[in-house]
LUMMIRO-293594 format. One line per 2 residues: number of its first residue (from 0); for each residue x, y, z of C-alpha. Coordinates in Angstrom, 1 decimal, always signed. Example, Ala and Ser with C-alpha at 12.3 -4.5 7.8 and 13.67 -1.06 7.14 Angstrom:
# residues 2
0 = +12.3:-4.5:+7.8  +13.7:-1.1:+7.1 $
//
This chain:
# residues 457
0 = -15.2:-20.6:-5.1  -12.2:-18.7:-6.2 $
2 = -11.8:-16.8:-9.0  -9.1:-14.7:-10.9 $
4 = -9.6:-11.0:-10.4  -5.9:-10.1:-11.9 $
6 = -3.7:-11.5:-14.1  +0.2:-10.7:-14.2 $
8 = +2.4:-11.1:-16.7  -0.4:-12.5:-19.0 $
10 = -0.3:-16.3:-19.8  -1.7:-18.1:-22.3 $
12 = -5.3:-20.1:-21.7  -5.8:-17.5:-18.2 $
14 = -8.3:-14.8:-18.2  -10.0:-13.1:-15.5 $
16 = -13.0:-14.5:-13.6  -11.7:-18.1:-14.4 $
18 = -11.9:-20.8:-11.4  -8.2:-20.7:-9.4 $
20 = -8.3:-24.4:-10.2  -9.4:-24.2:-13.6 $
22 = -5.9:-21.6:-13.9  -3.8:-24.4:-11.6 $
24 = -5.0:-27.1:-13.9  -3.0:-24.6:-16.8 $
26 = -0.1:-23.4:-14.4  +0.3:-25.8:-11.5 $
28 = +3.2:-23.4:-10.2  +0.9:-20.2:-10.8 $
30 = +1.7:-18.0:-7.7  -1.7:-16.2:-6.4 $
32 = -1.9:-13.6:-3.6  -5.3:-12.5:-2.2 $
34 = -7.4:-9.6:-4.2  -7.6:-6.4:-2.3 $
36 = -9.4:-4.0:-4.2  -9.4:-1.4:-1.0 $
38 = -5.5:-1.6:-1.4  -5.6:-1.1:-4.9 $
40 = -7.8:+2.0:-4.9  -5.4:+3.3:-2.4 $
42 = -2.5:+2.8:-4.7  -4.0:+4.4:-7.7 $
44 = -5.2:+7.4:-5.9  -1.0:+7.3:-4.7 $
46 = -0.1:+6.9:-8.4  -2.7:+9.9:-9.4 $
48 = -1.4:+11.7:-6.5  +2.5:+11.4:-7.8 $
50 = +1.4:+11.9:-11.6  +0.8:+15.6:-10.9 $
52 = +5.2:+15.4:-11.9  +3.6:+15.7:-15.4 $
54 = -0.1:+18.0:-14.6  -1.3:+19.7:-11.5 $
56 = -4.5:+18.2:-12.6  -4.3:+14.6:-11.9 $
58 = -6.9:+12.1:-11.0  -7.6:+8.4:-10.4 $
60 = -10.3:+6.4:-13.3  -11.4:+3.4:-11.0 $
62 = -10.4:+0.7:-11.4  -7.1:+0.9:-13.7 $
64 = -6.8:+4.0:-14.8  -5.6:+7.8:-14.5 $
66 = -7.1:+10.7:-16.3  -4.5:+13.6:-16.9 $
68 = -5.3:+17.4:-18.0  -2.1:+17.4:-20.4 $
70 = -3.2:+21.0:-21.8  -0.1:+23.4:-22.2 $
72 = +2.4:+20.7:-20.7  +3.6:+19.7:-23.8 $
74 = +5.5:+22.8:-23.8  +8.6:+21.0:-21.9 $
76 = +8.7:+18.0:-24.7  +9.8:+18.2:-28.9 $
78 = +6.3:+17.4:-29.2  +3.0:+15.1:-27.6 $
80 = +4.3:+12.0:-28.5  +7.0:+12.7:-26.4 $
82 = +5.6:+13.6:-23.6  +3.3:+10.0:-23.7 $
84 = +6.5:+8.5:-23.9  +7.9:+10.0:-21.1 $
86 = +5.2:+9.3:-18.9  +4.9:+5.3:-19.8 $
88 = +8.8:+5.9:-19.0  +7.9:+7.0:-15.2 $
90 = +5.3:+4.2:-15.3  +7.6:+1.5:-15.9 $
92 = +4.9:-1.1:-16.5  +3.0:-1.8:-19.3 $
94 = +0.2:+1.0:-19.7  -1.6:+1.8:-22.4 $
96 = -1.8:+5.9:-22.7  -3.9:+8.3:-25.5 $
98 = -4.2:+12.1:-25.6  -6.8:+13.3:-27.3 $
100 = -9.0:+16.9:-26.8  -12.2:+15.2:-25.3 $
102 = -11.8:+12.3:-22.7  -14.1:+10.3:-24.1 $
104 = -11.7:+10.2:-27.4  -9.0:+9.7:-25.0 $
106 = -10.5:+6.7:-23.0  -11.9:+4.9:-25.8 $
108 = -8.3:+4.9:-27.5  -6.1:+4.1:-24.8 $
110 = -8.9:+1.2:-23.9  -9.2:+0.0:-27.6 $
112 = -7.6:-4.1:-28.2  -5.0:-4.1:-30.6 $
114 = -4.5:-0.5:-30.6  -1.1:+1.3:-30.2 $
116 = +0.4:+1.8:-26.4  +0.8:+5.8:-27.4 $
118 = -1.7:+7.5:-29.5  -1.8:+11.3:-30.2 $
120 = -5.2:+11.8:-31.6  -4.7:+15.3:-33.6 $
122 = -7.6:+18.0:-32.6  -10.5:+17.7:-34.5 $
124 = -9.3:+13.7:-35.6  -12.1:+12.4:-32.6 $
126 = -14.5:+11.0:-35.1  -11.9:+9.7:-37.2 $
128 = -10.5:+8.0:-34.7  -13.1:+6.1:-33.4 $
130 = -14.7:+5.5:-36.5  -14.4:+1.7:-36.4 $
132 = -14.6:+1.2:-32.7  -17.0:-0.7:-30.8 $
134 = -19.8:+1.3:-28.8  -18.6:-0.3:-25.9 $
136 = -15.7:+2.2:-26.3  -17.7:+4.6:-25.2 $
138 = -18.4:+3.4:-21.9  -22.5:+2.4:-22.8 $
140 = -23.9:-0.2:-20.6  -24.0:-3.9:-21.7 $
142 = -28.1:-3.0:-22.4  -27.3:-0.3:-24.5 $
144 = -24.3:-2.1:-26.0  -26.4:-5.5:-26.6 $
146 = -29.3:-3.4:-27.8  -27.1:-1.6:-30.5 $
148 = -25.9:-5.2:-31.6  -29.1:-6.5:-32.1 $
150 = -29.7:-3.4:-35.0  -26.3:-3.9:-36.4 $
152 = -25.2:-0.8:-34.7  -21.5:-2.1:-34.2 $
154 = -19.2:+1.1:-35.1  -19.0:+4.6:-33.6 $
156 = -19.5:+5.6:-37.1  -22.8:+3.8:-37.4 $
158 = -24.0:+6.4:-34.4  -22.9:+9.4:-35.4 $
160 = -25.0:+9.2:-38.6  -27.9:+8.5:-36.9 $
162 = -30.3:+11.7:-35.4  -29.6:+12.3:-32.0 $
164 = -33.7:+12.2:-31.3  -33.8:+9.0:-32.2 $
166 = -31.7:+7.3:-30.3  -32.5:+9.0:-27.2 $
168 = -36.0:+7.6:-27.4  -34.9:+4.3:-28.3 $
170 = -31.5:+3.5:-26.2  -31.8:+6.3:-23.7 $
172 = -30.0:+9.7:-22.9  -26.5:+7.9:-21.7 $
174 = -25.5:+6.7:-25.6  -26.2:+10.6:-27.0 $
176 = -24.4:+12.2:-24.5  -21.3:+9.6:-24.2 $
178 = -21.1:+10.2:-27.9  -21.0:+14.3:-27.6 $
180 = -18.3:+13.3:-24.8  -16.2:+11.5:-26.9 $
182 = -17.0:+13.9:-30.2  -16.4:+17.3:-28.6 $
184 = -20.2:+17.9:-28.2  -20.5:+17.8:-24.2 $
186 = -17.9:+17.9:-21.9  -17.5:+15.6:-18.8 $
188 = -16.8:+16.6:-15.7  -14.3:+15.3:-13.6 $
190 = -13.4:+15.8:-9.8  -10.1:+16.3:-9.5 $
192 = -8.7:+16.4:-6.6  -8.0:+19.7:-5.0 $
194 = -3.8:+20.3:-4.7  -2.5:+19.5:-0.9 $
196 = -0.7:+22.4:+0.9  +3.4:+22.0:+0.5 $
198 = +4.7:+21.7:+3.8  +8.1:+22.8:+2.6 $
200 = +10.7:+25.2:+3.8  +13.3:+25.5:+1.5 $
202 = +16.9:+27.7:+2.2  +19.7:+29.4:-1.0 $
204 = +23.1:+29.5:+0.3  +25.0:+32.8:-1.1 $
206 = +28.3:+30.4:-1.0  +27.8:+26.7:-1.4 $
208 = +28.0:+25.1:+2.2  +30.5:+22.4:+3.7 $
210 = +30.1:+22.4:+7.1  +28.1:+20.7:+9.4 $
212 = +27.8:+23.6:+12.1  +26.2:+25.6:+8.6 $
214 = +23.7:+23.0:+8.3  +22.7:+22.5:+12.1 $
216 = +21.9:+26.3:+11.6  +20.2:+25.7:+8.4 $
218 = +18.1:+23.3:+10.0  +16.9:+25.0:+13.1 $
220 = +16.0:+28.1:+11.0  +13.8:+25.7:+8.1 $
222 = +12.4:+24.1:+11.1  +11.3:+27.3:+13.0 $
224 = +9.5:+28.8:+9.8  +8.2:+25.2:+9.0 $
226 = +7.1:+24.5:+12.9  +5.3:+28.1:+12.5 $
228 = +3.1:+27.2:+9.8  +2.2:+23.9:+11.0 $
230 = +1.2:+25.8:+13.9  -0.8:+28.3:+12.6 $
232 = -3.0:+25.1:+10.9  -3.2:+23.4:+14.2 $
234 = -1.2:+20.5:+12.3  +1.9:+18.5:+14.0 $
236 = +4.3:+16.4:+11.9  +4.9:+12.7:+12.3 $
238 = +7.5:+12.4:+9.4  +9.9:+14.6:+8.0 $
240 = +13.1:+15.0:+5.3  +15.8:+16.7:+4.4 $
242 = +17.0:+17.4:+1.0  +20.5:+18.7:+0.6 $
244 = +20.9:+20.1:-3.0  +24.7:+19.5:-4.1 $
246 = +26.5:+21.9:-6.5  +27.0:+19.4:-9.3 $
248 = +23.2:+18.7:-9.4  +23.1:+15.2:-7.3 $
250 = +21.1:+15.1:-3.9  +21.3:+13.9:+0.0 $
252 = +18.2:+12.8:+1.5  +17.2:+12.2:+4.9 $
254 = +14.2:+11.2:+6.8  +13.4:+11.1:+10.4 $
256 = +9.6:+10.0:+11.8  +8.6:+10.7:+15.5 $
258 = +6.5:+8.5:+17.6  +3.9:+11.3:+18.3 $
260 = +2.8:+14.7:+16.0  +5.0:+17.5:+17.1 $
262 = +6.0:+20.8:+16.3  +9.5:+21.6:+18.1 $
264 = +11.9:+23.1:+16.3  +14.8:+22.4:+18.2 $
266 = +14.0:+19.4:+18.8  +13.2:+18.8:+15.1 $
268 = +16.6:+20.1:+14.6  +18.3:+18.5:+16.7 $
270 = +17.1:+15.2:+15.1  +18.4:+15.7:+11.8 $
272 = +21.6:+16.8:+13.4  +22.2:+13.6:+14.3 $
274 = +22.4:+12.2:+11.0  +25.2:+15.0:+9.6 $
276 = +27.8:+12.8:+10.2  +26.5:+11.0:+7.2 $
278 = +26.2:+13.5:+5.0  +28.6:+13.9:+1.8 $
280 = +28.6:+17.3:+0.8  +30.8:+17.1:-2.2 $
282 = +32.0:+20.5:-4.0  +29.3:+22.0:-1.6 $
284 = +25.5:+22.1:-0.7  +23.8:+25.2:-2.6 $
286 = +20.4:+24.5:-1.5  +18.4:+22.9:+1.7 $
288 = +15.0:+22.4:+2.1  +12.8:+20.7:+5.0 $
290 = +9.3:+19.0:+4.4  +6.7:+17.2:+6.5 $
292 = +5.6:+14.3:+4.9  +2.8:+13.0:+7.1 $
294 = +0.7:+15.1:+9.2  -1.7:+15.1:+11.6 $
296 = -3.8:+17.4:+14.0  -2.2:+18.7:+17.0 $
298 = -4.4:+21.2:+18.8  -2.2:+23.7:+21.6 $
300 = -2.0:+22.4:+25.1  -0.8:+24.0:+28.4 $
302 = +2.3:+23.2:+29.9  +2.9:+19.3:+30.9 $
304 = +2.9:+18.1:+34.0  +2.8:+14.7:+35.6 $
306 = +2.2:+11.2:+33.5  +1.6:+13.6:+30.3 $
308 = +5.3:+15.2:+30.5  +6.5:+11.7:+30.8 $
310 = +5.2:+10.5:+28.0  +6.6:+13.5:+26.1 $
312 = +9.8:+12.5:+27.6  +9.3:+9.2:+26.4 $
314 = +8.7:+10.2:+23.4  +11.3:+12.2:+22.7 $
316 = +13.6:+9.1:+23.9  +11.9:+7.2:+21.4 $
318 = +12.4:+9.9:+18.7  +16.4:+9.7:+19.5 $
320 = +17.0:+5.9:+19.6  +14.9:+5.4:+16.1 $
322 = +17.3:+8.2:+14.0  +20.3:+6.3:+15.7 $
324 = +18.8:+2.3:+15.4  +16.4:+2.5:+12.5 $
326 = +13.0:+3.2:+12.3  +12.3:-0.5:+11.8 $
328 = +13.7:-1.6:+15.5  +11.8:+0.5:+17.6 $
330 = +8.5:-0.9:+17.7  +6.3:-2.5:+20.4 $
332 = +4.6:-5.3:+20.2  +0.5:-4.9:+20.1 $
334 = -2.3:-7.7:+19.4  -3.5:-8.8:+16.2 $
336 = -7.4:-10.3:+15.4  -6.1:-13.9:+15.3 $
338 = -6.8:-17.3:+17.2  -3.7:-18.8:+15.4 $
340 = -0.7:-18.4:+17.9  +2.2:-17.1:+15.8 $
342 = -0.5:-14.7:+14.2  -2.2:-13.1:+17.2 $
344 = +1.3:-10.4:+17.6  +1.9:-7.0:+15.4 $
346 = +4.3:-4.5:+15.6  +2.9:-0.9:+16.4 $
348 = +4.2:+2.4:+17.6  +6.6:+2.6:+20.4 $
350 = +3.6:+5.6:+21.4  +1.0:+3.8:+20.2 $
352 = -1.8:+3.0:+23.3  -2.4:-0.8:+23.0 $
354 = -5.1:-2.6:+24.6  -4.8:-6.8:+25.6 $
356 = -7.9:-8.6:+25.6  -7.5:-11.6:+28.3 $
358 = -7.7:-14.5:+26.4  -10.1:-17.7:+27.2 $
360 = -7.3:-20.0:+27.7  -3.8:-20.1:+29.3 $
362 = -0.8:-18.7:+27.0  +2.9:-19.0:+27.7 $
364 = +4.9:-15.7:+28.2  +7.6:-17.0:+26.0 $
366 = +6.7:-18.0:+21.8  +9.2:-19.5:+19.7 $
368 = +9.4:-17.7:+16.7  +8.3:-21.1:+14.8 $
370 = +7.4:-24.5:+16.4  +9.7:-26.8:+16.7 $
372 = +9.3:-30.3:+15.9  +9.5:-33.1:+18.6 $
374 = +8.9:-36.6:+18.8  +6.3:-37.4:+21.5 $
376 = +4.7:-40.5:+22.9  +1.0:-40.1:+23.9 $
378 = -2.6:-42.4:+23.5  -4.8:-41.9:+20.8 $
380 = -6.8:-40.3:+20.3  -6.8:-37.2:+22.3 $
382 = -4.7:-37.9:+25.2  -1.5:-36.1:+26.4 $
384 = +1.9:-37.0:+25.8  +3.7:-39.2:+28.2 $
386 = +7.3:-38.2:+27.6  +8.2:-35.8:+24.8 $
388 = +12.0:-35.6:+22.5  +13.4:-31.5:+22.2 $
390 = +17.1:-30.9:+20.6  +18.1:-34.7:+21.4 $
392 = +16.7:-34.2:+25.0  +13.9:-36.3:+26.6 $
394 = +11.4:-34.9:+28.9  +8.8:-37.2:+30.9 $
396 = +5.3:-35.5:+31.8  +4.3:-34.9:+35.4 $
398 = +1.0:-33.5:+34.5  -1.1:-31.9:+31.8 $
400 = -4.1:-30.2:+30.7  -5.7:-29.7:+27.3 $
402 = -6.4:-30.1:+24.1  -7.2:-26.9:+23.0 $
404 = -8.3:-27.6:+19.3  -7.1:-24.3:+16.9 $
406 = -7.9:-24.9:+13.1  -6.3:-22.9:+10.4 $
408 = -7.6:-19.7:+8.8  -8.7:-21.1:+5.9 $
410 = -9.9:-17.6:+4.1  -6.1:-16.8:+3.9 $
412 = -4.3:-18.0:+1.0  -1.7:-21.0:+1.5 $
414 = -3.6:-22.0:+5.2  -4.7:-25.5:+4.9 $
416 = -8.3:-25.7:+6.5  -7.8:-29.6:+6.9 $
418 = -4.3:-29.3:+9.0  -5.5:-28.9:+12.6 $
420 = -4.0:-28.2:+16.0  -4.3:-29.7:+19.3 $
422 = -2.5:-27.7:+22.3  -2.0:-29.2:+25.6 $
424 = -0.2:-27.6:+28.4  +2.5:-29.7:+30.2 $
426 = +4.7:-29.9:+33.0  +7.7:-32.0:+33.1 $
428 = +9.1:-33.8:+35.9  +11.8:-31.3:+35.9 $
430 = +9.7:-28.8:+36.5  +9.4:-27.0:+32.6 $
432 = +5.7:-26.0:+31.8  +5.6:-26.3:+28.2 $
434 = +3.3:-25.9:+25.3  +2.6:-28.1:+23.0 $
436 = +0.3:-29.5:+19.9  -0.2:-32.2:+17.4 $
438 = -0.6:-30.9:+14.0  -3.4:-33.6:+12.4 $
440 = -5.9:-36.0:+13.6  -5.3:-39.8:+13.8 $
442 = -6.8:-41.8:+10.7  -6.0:-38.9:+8.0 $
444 = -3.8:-39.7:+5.0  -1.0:-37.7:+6.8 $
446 = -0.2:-38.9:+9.8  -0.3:-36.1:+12.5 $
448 = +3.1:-34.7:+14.3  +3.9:-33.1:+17.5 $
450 = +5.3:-29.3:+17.8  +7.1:-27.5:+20.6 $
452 = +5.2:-23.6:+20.3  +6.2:-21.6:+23.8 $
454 = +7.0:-22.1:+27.5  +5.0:-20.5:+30.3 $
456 = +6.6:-19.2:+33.5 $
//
């Protein structure tokens, strides 16, 4: 059974953990993708990892939130409230955010209902605060939480005139010391994560620069001293940019990615050279600097020779045609874990090895991107067509194998577990070898239809 893990924007009568078809009852039109809480941990450790604009000590709270060390950063704002401000700006989605000297204070606000989206908590205000929140605030257990019910222990103010003793021997050690976390008393450690290295070679012009034969030159000197260091870490670069720094404060970007780590600065350079044609340097360029973006470890190797220096070659072809096509038309195509047809194909790296498993059964070389529908004449139940209708052209059957019975994947959202398909492989009296399948089974409420999916040789 399906449940809610999410909801967005909020609608009234939805919360989360209720049935998907209690919530359709409410919304028929409600949209739902699939929950992937490994792809939302990745995001928020992305967002942590791009909040460090605003602290060089920024981390990710599982499962919705972001702790940030704000101490001496409100220097750069008229005051703290600005600063929240600004960050719920860079946001731009709803967010609740507190500051606070303890981060227990801090979590407890920004997690309190009905509370303000931006609360500055003035030092030495923690117990004030929270005075009237729940102990669930604190981040207690359920137990501890229930148990503190039960006594008519309901406020954070109703704990902190209680002795300490006494509530470690009754509720445990966790409800002392997340109240000295939240209070000031204890402080909570938190693992942030250590800064990554800046892969960055940046280049001051005396003059402002206009011309493209200064920035070739530019370019191959940022990407010798870059090339160097990646070098001495045993790192090679699969993605790289270019940021030209105008005179009246506005910016050029651009980006090239390679089909294999490398570390050649001339080639490197010779990349982004063939993107200057593009570039707008207004009233001039005053600054240049060259990063690698995504990395990976490239350990020294002798001289090339045979299937290995074509590859490079290869590589270096591939390199060339994605700056001047796009890095979204180079691809090759690779397999994908699926039985269903138009699912089994993925796009990978021109460079990336690829292995084909032989499959069980007979597929045609040539897939259409979508089946096409065709009106066919065969027995029921599970017999063959006996002549078959394509774009207004009929086609009598010589011969043909099958069915091959493929049922939906019904763990992904939208597939309809009941809709299944019958291939058969056919050969027309013209010669065509064809494949095709009837969608449904004879005696359903829908009736089924034939499809047109791919041609063999």
């Amino acid at each position: 059974m399906r449940r809610l893990a999410a909801i967005w924007p909020p609608a009234p009568g939805l919360h989360e953990g209720q049935t998907l078809a209690e919530a359709r009852a409410i919304l028929p039109d409600l949209e739902v993708l699939p929950a992937s809480p490994e792809a939302d941990a990745l995001a928020l450790e992305a967002l942590a990892q791009a909040a460090t604009r605003f602290s060089p000590m920024a981390a990710a709270d599982p499962p919705d939130g972001l702790w940030l060390d704000l101490t001496g950063c409100a220097a750069l704002w008229p005051d703290e409230g600005a600063m929240l401000a600004a960050i719920a700006a860079w946001l731009a989605i709803p967010a609740r955010l507190a500051l606070a000297a303890t981060t227990g204070a801090a979590w407890a606000l920004a997690h309190s209902p009905g509370g303000p989206a931006l609360h500055v908590c003035p030092p030495g205000g923690e117990a004030r605060a929270l005075a009237r929140l729940s102990p669930a605030l604190l981040r207690l257990s359920p137990q501890a939480v229930a148990g503190l019910r039960r006594v008519g222990l309901r406020e954070v103010a109703a704990l902190t005139r209680l002795p300490r003793a006494a509530l470690t021997t009754r509720y445990g050690p966790d409800v002392v010391r997340r109240l000295g976390q939240a209070l000031g008393g204890e402080e909570e450690p938190i693992a942030w994560p250590p800064p990554a290295p800046t892969w960055e070679e940046r280049l001051d012009f005396a003059e402002p620069a206009t011309t493209a034969t200064t920035f070739e030159r530019a370019l191959l000197h940022l990407a010798g001293r870059l090339c160097e260091r990646l070098a001495a870490g045993g790192l090679g670069g699969l993605r790289f940019s270019a940021l030209f720094r105008r005179t009246d404060g506005t910016a050029a970007r651009m980006a090239v990615g390679t089909a294999r780590p490398m570390r050649d600065a001339t080639r490197l350079a010779r990349l982004f050279a063939m993107q200057l044609d593009a570039l707008d340097p207004g009233l001039g360029i005053e600054t240049m600097s060259l990063a690698a973006e995504a990395l990976e470890k490239l350990a020294p190797r002798q001289a090339l020779l045979g299937h290995e220096a074509r590859a490079a070659d290869l590589a270096a072809l591939a390199d060339s045609l994605a700056v001047r096509l796009g890095q979204t038309r180079l691809w090759r195509p690779a397999p994908r874990a699926s039985h269903v047809p138009e699912r089994s194909l993925a796009r990978a790296g021109v460079m990336q090895a690829t292995a084909w498993p032989a499959p069980a059964t007979p597929r045609p070389l040539r897939l259409l991107a979508r089946p096409e529908p065709i009106m066919a004449t065969a027995p029921v139940p599970d017999a063959p067509p006996l002549q078959f209708r394509w774009q207004g052209t009929l086609h009598r059957v010589r011969a043909a194998s099958g069915p091959e019975r493929i049922a939906a994947e019904w763990w992904r959202d939208g597939a309809d577990p009941d809709r299944l398909r019958d291939y058969y492989c056919v050969e027309t009296i013209d010669g065509a070898r064809c494949w095709l399948f009837r969608a449904g089974l004879h005696g359903t409420p829908r009736p089924p239809r034939w499809f047109l999916h791919g041609f063999f040789a």
